[in-house]
C-alpha positions, -999 to +999 in steps of 0.1 A: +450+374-062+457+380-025+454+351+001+423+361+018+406+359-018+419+324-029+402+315+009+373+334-001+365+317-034+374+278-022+354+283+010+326+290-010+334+260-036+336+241-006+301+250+010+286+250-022+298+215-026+285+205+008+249+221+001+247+201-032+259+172-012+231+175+016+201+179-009+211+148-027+209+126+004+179+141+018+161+147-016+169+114-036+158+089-012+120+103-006+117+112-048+125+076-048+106+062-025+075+080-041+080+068-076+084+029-065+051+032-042+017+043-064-013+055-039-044+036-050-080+048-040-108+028-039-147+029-030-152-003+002-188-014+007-190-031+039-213-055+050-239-029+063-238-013+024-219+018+041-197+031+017-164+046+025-140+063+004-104+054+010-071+070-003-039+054-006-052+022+002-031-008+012-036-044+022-028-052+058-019-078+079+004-088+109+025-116+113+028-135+145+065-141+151+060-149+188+036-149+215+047-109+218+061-097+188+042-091+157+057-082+126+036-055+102+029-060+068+018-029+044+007-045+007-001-032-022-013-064-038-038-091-027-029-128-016-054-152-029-055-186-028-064-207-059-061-248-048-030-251-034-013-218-051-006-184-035-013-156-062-001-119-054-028-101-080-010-066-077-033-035-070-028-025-106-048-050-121-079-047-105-112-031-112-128-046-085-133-074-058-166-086-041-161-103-011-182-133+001-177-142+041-180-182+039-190-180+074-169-207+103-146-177+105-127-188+077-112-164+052-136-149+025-142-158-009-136-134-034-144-132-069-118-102-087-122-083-116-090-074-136-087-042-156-093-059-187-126-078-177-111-114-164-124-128-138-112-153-110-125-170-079-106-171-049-105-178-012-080-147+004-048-160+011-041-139+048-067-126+072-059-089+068-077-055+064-078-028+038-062+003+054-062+042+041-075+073+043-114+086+046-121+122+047-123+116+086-090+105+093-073+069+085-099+040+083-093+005+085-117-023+070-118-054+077-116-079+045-141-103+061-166-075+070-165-062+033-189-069+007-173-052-023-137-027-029-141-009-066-105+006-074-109+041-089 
């Protein structure tokens, strides 16, 4: 073998290497991020008894750090209260919520229906809105202005 071929052969090892490099960086990250996040869709009835169908549907809300600085939260469970306990009922479980307004512009009541047919009473933990999208474009509903969410 002459010089220019031994060059030849471990520039090409070299950029091979690099190329194999670069898709693992760029390809690993969003294959994971996809696996750890599951799209849910769901059927929203507001309280008019318009019914929207909404894709990849999240629970949102923003937390007020400071009179100008909100921070953003994107959940894909639901905070309920129950007496004095927080309970994050994950997405997952649920066949469906209805959604009572209890009126004094507190949060809603909400009864939930798990997967497999429990059911629980609840007052929502956060003021927040379910967020996704409609066939129109991205939608955002208001918890407190919805009567039921049925999780296809």
């Amino acid at each position: 073998m002459n010089r220019q071929t031994i060059i030849r052969s471990i520039i090409r090892s070299a950029s091979f290497i690099s190329v194999m490099g670069a898709l693992c960086l760029f390809v690993d990250p969003a294959c994971a991020q996809n696996r750890s996040e599951k799209a849910f869709h769901a059927v929203a009835v507001d309280a008019k008894s318009v019914e929207t169908d909404v894709k990849n549907v999240i629970f949102y809300y923003e937390e007020k750090i400071s009179e100008t600085a909100f921070v953003p939260h994107e959940l894909r469970e639901l905070p309920v209260k129950r007496g004095t306990a927080t309970v994050k009922i994950k997405f997952d479980g649920i066949k469906h919520i209805d959604l009572k307004p209890s009126g004094n512009g507190a949060a809603p009541n909400v009864i939930i229906t798990l997967n497999d047919g429990k059911t629980g009473e609840f007052v929502l933990a956060i003021a927040g809105s379910f967020k996704g999208q409609s066939e129109f474009g991205e939608v955002e509903l208001p918890a407190a202005e919805l009567k039921k969410l049925t999780f296809k």
